[in-house]
KEGU-67597 format. One line per field, with one value per residue (C-alpha): residue in three letters; x, y, z; residue number from 1. Coordinates in Angstrom, 1 decimal, padded with zeros to 4 digits, m for minus. Each point is the difference from the previous one (the first is absolute). Layout:
% residues N
residuo <- [ala|...]
X <- [X|...]
Y <- [Y|...]
Z <- [Z|...]
num <- [NUM|...]
% end
This chain:
% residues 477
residuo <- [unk|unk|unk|unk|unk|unk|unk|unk|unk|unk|unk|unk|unk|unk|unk|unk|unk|unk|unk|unk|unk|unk|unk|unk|unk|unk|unk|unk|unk|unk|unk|unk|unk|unk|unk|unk|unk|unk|unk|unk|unk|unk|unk|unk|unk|unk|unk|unk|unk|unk|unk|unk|unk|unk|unk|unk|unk|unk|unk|unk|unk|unk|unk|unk|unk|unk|unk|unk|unk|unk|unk|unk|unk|unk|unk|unk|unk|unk|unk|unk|unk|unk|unk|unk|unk|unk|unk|unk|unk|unk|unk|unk|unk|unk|unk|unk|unk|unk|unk|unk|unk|unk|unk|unk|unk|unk|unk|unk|unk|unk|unk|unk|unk|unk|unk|unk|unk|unk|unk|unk|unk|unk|unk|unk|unk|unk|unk|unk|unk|unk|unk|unk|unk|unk|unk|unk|unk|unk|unk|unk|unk|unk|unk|unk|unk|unk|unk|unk|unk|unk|unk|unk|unk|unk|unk|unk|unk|unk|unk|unk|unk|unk|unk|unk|unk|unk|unk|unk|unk|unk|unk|unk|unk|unk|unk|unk|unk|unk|unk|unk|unk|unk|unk|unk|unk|unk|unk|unk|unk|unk|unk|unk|unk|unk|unk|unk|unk|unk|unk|unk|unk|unk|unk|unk|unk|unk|unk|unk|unk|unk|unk|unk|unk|unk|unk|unk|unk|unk|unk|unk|unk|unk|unk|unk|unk|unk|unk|unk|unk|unk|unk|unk|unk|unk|unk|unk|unk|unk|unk|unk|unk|unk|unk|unk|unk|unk|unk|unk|unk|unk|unk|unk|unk|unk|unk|unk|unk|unk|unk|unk|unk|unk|unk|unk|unk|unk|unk|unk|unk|unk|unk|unk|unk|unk|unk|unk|unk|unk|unk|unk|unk|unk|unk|unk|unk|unk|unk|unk|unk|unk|unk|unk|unk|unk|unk|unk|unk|unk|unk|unk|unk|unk|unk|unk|unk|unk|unk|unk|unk|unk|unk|unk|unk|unk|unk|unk|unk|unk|unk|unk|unk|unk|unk|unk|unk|unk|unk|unk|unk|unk|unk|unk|unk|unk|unk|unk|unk|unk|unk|unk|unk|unk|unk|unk|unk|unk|unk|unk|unk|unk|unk|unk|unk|unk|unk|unk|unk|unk|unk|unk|unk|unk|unk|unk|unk|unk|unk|unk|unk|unk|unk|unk|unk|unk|unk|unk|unk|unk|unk|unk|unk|unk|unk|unk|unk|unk|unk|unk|unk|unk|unk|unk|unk|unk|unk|unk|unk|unk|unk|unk|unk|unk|unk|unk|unk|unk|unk|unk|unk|unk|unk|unk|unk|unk|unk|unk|unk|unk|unk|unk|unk|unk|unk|unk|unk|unk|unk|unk|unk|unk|unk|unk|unk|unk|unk|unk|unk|unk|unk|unk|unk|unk|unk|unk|unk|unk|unk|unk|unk|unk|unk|unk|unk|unk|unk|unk|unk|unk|unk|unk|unk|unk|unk|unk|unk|unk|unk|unk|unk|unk|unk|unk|unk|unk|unk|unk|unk]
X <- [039.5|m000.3|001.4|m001.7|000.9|m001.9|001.2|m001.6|001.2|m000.9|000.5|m001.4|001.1|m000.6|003.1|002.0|m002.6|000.3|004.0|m000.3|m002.1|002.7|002.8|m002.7|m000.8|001.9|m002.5|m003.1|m000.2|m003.3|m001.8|000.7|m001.6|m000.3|m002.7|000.5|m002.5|m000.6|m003.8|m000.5|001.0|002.5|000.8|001.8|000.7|m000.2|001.7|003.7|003.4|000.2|001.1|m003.1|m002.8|001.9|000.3|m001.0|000.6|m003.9|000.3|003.8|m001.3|m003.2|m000.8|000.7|002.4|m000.2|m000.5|001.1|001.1|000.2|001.7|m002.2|001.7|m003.2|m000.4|m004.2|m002.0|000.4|002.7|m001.7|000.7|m003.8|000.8|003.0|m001.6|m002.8|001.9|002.5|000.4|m000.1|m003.9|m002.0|m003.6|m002.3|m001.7|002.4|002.9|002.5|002.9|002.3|002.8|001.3|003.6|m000.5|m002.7|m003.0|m001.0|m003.2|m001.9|m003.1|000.0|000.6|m002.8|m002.8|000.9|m000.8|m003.4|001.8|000.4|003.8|000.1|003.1|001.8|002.8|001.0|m000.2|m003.6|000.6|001.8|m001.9|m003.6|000.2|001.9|m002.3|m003.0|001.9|000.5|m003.3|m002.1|003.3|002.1|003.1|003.1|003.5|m001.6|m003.0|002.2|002.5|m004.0|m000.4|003.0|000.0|m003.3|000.8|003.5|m000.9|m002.8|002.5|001.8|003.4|002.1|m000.8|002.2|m002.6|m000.8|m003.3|m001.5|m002.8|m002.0|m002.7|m000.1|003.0|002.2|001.6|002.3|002.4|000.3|001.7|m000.6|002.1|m000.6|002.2|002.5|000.9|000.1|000.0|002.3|m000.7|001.8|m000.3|001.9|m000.4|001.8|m000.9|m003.8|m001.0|m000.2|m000.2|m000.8|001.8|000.3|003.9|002.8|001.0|m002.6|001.4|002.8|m001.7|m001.8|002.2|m001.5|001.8|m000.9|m001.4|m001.2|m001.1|m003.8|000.1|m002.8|m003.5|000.3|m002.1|001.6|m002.3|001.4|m002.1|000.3|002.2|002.3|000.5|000.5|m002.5|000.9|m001.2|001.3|m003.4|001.6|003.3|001.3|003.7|000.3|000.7|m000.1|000.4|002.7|m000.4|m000.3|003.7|000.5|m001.7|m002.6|001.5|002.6|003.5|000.4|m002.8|000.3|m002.4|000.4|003.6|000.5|001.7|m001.5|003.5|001.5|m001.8|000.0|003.7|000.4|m002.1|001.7|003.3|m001.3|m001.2|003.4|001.2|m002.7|000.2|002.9|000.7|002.6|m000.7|001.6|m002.6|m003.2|m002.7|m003.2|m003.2|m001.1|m000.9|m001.0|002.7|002.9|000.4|000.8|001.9|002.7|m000.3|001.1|002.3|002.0|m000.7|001.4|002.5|m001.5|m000.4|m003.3|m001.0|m003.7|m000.6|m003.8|m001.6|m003.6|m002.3|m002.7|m000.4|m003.4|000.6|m001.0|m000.9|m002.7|m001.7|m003.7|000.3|002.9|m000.5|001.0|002.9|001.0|m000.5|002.0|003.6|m000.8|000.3|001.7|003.4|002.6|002.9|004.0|001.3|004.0|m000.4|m001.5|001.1|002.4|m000.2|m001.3|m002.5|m001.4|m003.6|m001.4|m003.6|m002.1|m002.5|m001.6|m004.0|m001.4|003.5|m001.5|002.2|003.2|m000.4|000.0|003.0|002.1|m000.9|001.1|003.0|000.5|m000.4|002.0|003.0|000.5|002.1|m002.0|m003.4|000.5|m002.7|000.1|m003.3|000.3|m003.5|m000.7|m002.6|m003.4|m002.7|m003.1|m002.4|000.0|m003.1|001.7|000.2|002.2|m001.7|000.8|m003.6|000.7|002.1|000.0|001.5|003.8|002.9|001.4|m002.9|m001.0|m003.7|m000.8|001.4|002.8|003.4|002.5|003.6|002.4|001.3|m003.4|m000.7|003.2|m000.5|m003.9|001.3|003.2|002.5|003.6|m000.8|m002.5|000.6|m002.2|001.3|m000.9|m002.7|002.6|002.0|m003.3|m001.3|003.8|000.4|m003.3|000.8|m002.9|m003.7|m001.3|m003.2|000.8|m003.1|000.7|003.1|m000.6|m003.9|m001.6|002.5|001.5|m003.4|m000.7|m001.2|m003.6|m000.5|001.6|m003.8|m001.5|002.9|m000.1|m003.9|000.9|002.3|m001.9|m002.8|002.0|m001.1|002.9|m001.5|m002.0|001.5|m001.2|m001.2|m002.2|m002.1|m003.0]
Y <- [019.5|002.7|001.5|m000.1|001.0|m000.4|001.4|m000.1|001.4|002.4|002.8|001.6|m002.1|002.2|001.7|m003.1|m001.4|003.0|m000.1|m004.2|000.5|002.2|m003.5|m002.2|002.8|m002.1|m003.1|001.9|003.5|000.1|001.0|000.7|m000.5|m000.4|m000.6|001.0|m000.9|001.0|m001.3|002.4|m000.8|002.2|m000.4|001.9|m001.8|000.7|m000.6|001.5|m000.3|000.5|003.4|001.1|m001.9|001.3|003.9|001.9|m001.1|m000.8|m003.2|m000.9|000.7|m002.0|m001.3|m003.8|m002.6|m002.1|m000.2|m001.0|001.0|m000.9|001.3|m001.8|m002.1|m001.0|m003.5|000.4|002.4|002.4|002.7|003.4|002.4|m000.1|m004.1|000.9|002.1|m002.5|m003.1|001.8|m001.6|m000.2|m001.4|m000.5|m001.4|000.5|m002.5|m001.1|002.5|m001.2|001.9|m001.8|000.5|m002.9|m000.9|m002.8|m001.4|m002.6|m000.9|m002.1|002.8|m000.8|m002.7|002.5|001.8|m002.2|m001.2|003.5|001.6|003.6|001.8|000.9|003.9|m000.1|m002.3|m000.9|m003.4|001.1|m000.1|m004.2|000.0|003.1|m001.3|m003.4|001.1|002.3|m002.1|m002.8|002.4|001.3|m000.2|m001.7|001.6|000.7|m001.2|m001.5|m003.7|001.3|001.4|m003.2|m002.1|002.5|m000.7|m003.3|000.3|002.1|m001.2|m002.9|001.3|003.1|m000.7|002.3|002.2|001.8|002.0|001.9|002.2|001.0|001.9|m000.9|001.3|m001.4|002.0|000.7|m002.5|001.4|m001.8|m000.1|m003.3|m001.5|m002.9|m002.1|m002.0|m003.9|000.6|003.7|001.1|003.7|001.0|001.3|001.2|000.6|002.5|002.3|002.5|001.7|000.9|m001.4|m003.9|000.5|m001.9|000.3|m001.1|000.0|001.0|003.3|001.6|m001.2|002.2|002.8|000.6|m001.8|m003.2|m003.4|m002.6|m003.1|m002.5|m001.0|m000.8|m003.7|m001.4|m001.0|001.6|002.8|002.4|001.9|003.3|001.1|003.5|m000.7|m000.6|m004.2|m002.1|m003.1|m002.3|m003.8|m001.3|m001.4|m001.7|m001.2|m000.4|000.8|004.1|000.6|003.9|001.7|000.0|003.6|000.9|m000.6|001.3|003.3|000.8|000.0|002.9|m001.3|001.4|m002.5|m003.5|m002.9|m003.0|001.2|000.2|003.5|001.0|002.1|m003.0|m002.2|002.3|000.1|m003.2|m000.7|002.7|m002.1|m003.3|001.8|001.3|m003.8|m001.4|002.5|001.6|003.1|001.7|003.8|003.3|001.0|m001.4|002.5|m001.1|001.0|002.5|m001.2|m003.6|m000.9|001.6|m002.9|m002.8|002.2|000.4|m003.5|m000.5|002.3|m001.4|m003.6|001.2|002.9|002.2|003.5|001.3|002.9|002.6|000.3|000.4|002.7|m000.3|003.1|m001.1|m002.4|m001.5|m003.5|m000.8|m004.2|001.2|002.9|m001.4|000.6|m000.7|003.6|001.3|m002.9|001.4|003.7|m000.4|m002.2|003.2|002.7|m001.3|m001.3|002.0|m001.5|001.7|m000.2|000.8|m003.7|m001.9|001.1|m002.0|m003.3|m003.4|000.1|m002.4|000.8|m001.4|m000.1|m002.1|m001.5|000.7|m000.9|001.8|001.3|003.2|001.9|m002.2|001.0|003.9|m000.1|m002.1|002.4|003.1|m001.5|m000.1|003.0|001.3|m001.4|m003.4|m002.7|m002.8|m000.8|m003.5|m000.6|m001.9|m001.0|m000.9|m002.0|m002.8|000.3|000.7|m001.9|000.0|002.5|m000.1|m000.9|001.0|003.4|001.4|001.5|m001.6|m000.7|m001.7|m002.6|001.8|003.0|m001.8|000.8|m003.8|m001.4|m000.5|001.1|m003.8|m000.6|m001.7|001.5|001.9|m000.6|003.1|000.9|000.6|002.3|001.9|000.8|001.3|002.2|001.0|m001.1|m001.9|m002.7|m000.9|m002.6|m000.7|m001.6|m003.7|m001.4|m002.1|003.4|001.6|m002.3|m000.5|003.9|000.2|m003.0|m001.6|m001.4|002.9|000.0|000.5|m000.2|002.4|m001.3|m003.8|m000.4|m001.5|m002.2|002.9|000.8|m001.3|m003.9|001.1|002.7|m001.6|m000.8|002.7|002.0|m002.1|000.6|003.7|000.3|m001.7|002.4|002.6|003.5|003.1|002.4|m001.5|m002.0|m003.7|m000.5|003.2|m001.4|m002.6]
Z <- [m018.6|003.0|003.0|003.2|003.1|003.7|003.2|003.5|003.3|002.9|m001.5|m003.5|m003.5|m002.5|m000.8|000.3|m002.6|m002.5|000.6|m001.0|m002.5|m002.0|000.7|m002.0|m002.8|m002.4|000.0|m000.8|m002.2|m000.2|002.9|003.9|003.1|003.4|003.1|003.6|002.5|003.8|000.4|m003.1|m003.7|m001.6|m003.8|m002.7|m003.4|m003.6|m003.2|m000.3|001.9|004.1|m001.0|m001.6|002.1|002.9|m001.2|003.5|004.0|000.6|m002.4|001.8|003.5|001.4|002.9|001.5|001.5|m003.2|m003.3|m003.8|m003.2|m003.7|m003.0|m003.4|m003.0|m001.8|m001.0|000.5|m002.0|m002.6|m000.3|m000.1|002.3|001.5|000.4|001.7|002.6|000.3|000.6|002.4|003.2|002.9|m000.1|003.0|001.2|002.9|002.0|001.0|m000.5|m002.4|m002.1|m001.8|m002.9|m001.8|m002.4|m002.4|m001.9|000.2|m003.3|001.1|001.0|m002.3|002.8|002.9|m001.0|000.4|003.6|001.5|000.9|m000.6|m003.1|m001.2|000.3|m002.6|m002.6|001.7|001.7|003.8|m000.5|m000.2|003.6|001.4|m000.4|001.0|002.7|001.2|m001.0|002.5|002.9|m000.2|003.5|001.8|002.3|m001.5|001.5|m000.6|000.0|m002.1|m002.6|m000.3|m000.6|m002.8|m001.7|000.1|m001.1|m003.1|m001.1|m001.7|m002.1|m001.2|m003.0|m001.0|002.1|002.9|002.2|002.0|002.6|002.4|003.0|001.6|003.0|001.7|003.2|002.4|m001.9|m003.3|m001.9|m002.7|m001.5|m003.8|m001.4|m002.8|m002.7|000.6|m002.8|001.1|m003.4|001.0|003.1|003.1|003.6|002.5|002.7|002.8|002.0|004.3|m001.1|m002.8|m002.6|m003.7|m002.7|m003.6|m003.1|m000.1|003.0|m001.2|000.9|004.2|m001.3|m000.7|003.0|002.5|000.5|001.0|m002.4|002.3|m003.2|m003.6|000.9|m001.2|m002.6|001.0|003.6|001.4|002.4|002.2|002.1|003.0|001.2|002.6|m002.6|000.7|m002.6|m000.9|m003.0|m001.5|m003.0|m001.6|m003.2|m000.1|m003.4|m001.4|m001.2|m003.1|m000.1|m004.0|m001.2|m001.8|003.7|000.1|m003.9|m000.3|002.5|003.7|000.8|000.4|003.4|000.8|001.3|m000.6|001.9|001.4|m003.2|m001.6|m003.4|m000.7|000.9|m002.7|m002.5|000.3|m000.2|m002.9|m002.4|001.4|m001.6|m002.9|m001.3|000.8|m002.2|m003.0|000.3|m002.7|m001.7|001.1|001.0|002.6|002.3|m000.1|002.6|m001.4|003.4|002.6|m000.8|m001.5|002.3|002.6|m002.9|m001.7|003.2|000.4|m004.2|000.5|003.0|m002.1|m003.5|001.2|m002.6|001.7|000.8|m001.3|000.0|m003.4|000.4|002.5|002.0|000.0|001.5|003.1|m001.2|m000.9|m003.9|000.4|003.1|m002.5|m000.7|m003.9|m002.6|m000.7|003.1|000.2|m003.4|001.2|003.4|m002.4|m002.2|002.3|002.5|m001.3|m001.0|m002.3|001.0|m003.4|001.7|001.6|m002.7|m003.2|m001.9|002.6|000.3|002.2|002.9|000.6|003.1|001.2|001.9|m001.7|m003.6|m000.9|m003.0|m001.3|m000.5|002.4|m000.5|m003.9|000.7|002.3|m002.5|m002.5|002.4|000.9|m003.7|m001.0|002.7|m002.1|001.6|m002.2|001.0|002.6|001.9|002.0|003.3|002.2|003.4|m000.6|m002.4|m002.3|001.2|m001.8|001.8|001.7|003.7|002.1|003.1|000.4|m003.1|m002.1|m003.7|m001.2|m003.4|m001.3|m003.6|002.0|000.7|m002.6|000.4|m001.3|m004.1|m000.7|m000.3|003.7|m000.8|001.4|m001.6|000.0|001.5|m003.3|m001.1|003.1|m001.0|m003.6|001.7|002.6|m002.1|001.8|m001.0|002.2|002.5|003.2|003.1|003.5|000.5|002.0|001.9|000.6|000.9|002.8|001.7|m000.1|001.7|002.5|000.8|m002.2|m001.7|m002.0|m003.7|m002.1|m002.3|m001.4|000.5|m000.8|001.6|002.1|001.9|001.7|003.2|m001.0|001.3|m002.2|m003.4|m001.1|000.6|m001.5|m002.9|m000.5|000.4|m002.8|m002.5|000.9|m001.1|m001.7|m001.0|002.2|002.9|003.0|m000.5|003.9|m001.0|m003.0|001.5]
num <- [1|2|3|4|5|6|7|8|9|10|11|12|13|14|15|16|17|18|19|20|21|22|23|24|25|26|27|28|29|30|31|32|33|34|35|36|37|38|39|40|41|42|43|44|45|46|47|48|49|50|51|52|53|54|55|56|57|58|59|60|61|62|63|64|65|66|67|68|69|70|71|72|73|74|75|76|77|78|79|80|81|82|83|84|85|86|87|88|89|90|91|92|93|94|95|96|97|98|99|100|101|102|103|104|105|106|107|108|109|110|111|112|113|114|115|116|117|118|119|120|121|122|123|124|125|126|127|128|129|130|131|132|133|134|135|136|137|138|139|140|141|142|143|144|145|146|147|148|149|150|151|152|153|154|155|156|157|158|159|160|161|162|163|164|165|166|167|168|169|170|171|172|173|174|175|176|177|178|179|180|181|182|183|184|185|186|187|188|189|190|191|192|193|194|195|196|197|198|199|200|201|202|203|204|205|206|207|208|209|210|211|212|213|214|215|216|217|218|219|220|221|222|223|224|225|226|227|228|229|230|231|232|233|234|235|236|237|238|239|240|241|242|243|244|245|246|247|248|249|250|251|252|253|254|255|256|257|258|259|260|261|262|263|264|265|266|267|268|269|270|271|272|273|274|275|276|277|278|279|280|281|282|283|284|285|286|287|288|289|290|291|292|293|294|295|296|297|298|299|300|301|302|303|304|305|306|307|308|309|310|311|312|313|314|315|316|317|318|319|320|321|322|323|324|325|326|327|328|329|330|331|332|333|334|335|336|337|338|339|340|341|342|343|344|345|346|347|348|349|350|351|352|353|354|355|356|357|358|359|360|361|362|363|364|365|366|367|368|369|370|371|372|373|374|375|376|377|378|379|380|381|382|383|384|385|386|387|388|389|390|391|392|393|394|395|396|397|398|399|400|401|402|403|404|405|406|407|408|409|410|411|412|413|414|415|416|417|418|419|420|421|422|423|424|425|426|427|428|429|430|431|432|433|434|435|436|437|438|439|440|441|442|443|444|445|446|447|448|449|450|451|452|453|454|455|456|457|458|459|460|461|462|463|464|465|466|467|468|469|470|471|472|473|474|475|476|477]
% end
């Protein structure tokens, strides 16, 4: 899971890159980075937020009428800081120039590896679409057709998800194409305004620097932008999209949109069904901020028990994207406050999206608790997640997830309750889930391994039962 961003146009990008990049900080904490190019190479990137790798006007302001950016969730590669800065992105190779930055996540690349000549400069899984890319365009003269030949070269040996975006040169001609896996796991936009087209991972970034949406890039196409600003696309594999559904639970922005469709909107909606399907006696609805605020309106309207903030954010880093469970534990630590005039005394609602170790959940029952609160009834706008995902989340182990025994077998709510302290414990439905969303959704990590794509549920499966506690399990050959 990452943000990218790619912009070309007649006049320079790079401000309108930096400005983007700050509308997709919330998909990638990690590192930050961008590319401009005018015949030249331009990068800046390193590990940190956009704020830091972007600390003075020389690293905001380069030259060139295109280029792209990427703020890093790491689901390659280990998590030290020197990691970080070494598997940032954007990456790039000469000969022919290419620059790419990539959202998702292809798990065969032990596979990847051995179909290029070139050596991987870094650990992360744009190496698998960069090189073979570049190893295909190598010697050709690069143009719109030759670009649609690479993909449909290169999609079909690609396994995972891929929402991903390039420059290339090879003369006069630059371009600025993306490329997407079939199933459009992760999303992708597309919009322009007078000067410029841009690429993004969600809408909202349109709305920050005054873009008209035009589409949702559809799965298995290739979209290639020349300089003059026209607008080439082929749809290379045509299967049904079934983008994440955590995607629509936790990581997009609710003033984002993904495949028309709003993520306020769903999230509403789900907290709505929720309070329908386990309803509770209770004096107030507290949202766990910000993840849980959206299906705790929508429970709310449902139930007619008033909302109320019972629980205050101090920090804006977001504690499920942290690279360690000590920094998740550090950031619900430090960065959650407790108003003791609001809870103390009631029966509280406690809404969230989604919980998979527990470890979090456990600490804010136990706050709201101490804060004086009568009672903790815990409502998840998610059901139970049971099984890493291979697709660009980064939940490496099975042994890491709350709803499952140490034996693998499942545990019932009650038992999640008593673990997490809590008075009662209840999860949305699949049904109410997929209706909320409104249209196929992958859901592999809470129905494994039927709610993958149907070409993937082998592989998946031979991924899971190669599983270790602290290493991803498309990592280990």
């Amino acid at each position: 899971m990452c943000g990218i961003i790619g912009l070309v146009g007649d006049k320079p990008v790079s401000y309108l890159i930096y400005k983007g990049l700050f509308a997709v900080q919330h998909r990638g904490q990690s590192s930050a980075g961008k590319l401009t190019y005018d015949g030249n190479i331009h990068m800046n990137k390193d590990a940190g937020l956009v704020r830091d790798v972007f600390n003075d006007s020389k690293k905001i302001f380069t030259p060139g009428n295109l280029g792209i950016g990427h703020t890093r969730y790491s689901t390659a590669g280990m998590d030290d800081i020197e990691s970080l800065k070494h598997n940032a992105q954007p990456e790039y190779v000469i000969n022919p120039f290419l620059a790419g930055v990539h959202n998702g996540n292809i798990y065969n690349g032990y596979e990847m590896r051995k179909k290029t000549k070139r050596t991987p400069r870094t650990e992360c899984d744009i190496q698998w679409l960069l090189l073979p890319l570049a190893d295909y365009l190598y010697g050709k003269k690069i143009d719109v057709d030759t670009i649609f030949e690479a993909a449909e070269w290169l999609m079909p040996q690609v396994k995972g998800s891929y929402s991903a975006l390039f420059i290339t040169d090879s003369g006069e001609n630059p371009l600025l194409f993306a490329i997407t896996d079939p199933r459009k796991i992760r999303p992708l936009v597309l919009g322009e305004n007078t000067n410029y087209k841009c690429f993004a991972s969600e809408t909202r970034v349109f709305k920050k620097i005054n873009f008209r949406y035009i589409e949702d890039v559809p799965g298995g196409s290739a979209v290639v932008i020349d300089k003059e600003g026209q607008i080439h696309e082929k749809r290379i594999c045509k299967k049904k999209e079934m983008p994440c559904m955590f995607e629509f639970v936790y990581f997009a922005k609710p003033d984002s949109r993904i495949n028309g469709r709003s993520i306020h909107n769903v999230r509403v909606e789900i907290g709505r069904r929720l309070a329908k399907e386990a309803p509770v006696d209770a004096d107030i609805i507290c949202p766990v901020p910000e993840s849980g605020r959206r299906y705790a309106i929508g429970f709310s309207r449902e139930s007619g028990i008033p909302l109320d903030e019972g629980l205050m954010k101090d920090k804006s880093e977001r504690s499920f994207i942290q690279q360690t469970q000590d920094k998740r534990e550090e950031i619900v630590a430090e960065g959650l406050s407790f108003i003791r005039s609001v809870l103390k005394g009631k029966k509280v609602v406690l809404i969230d999206d989604s919980i998979v170790r527990g470890t979090n959940m456990r600490k804010i029952v136990s706050g709201i608790r101490e804060a004086g609160a009568k009672e903790v009834h815990v409502r998840i706008g998610c059901p139970p997640l049971l099984a890493p995902c291979y697709l660009g989340i980064d939940m490496r182990s099975r042994r890491e997830f709350i709803a499952r025994n140490p034996d693998g077998s499942l545990k019932d709510w009650d038992q999640i309750a008593k673990e997490i302290g809590a008075d009662s414990l209840a999860y949305i439905s699949h049904k109410s889930l997929k209706e909320s969303i409104g249209f196929d959704i992958c859901t592999g990590c809470i129905n494994f391994p039927d709610g993958y794509p149907p070409e993937m549920r082998e592989d998946a499966l031979q991924l899971f039962n190669r599983d270790l506690k602290d290493r991803r399990a498309y990592e280990i050959m």
